[in-house]
C-alpha positions in Angstrom: 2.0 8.5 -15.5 3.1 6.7 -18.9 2.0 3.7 -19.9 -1.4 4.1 -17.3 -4.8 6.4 -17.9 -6.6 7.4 -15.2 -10.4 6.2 -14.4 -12.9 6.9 -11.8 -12.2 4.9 -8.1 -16.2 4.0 -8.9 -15.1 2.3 -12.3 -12.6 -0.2 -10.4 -14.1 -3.8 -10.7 -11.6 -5.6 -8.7 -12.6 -7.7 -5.8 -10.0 -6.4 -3.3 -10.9 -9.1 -0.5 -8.9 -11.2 -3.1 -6.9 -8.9 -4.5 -5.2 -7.8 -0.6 -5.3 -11.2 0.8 -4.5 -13.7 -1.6 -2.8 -11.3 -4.5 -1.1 -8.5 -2.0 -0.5 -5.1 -2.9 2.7 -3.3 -2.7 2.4 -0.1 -0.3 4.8 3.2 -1.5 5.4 6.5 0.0 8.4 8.9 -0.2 9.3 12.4 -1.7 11.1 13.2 -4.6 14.1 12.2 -3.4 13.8 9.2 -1.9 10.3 6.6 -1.3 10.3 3.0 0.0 7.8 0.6 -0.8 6.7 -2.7 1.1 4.3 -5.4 1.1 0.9 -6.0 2.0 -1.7 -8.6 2.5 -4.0 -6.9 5.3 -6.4 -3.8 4.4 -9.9 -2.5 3.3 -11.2 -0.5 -0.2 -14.7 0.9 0.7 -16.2 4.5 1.0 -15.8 6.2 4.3 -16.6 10.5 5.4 -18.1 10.8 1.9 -14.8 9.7 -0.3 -13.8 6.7 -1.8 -11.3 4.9 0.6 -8.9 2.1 1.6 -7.5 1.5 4.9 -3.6 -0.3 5.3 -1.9 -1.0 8.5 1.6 -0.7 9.1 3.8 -2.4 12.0 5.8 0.5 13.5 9.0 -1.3 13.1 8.4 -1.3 9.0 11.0 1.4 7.1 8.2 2.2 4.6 6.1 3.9 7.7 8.2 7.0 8.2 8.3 7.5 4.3 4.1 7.2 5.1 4.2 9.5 7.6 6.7 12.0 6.4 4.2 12.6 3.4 0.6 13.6 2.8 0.1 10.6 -0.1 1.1 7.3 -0.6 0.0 4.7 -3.4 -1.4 1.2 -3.2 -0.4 -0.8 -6.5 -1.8 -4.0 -7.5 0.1 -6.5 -10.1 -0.6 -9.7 -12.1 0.8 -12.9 -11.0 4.0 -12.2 -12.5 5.4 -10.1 -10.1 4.0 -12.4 -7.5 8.4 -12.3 -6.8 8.9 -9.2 -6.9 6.3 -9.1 -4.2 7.8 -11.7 -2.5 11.2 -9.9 -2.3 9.5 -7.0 -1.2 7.8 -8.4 1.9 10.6 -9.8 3.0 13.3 -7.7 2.8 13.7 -3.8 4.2 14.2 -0.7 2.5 17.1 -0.1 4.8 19.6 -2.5 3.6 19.3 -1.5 0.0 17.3 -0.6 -2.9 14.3 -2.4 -3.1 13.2 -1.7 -6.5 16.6 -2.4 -7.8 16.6 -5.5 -6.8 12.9 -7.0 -7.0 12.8 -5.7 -11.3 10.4 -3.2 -9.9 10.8 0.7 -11.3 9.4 3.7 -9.6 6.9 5.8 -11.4 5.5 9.2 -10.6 1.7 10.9 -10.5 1.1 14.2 -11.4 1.3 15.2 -7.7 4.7 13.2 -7.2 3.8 10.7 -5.3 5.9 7.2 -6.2 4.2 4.2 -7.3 5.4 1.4 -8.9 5.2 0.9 -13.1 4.8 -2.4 -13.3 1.3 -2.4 -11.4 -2.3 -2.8 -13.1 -3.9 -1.2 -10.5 -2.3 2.3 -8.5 -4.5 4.0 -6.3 -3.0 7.5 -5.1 -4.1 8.3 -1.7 -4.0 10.7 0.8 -3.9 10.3 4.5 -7.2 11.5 6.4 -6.8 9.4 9.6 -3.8 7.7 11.6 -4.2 5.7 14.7 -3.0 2.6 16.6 -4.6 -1.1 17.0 -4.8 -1.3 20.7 -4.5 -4.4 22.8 -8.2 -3.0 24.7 -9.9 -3.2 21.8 -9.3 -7.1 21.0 -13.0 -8.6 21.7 -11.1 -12.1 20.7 -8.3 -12.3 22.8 -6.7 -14.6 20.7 -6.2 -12.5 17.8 -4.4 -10.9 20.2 -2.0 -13.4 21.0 -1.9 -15.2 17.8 -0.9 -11.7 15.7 0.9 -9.7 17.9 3.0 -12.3 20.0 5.6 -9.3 19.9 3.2 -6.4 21.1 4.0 -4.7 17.9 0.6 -3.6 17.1 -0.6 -1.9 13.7 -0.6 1.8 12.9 -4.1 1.8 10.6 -4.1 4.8 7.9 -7.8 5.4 6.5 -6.8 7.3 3.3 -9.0 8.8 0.7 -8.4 7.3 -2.8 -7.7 10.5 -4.7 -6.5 8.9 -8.5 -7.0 5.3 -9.9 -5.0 4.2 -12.4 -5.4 1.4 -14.8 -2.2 0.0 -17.1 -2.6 0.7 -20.6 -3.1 -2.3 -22.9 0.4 -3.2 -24.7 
């Protein structure tokens, strides 16, 4: 990818508590074609089986979750406060009424293995899928999670996905 070199997922010093929840993340998927690209403030970075890992979950009425499922990788970018609109504009507006990148100043960029991620970003992990499931209303030990998240019953599809690539922007 221009503009980016690639490290090691072990050389990443971000602290992703604060980099998901207070900075978000954007997350893209898609073929050659076409890819969407949303939003995210909820998620993990660890290790997991053995690999380097992140987990994101998805709310099945979100456009960018076919584009996950439809393909084996996705990316999870990061971005200075800058783009903190962009980001913005991306979380609160779908893929299907238009072209998100287009309109939040945000270009798509491709890895080596095609997967889209987006250029601006400091940070773009390429992952691929390993696990798929869904949040379930059983499994709530405090009920009012429950309530408080999912007053719509919409529940979370959680991917565990194994950070294949890192990729840091290169200084301009």
């Amino acid at each position: 990818m221009q503009h980016f070199h690639e490290i090691s997922p072990l050389d990443i010093t971000d602290n992703f508590i604060r980099a998901i929840g207070q900075e978000w993340m954007l997350i893209t998927a898609g073929d050659a074609s076409r890819c969407n690209t949303m939003t995210a403030s909820w998620g993990f970075v660890g290790q997991i089986w053995g690999h380097p890992a992140a987990m994101v979950v998805i709310r099945p009425t979100r456009y960018t979750r076919q584009f996950v499922e439809a393909n084996e990788r996705l990316t999870l970018s990061f971005f200075d406060e800058r783009y903190r609109d962009a980001l913005r504009y991306c979380g609160s507006h779908s893929g299907r009424e238009g072209d998100k990148f287009a309109a939040s100043g945000l270009t798509v960029v491709r890895t080596d293995a095609g997967t889209p991620a987006v250029g601006e970003a400091r940070l773009v992990l390429e992952c691929r899928k390993m696990y798929v499931g869904r949040f379930e209303a059983e499994g709530f030990l405090q009920k009012e999670l429950l309530e408080r998240m999912y007053p719509d019953h919409d529940l979370h599809y959680c991917y565990i996905v194994q950070i294949e690539h890192a990729f840091v922007r290169c200084a301009e």
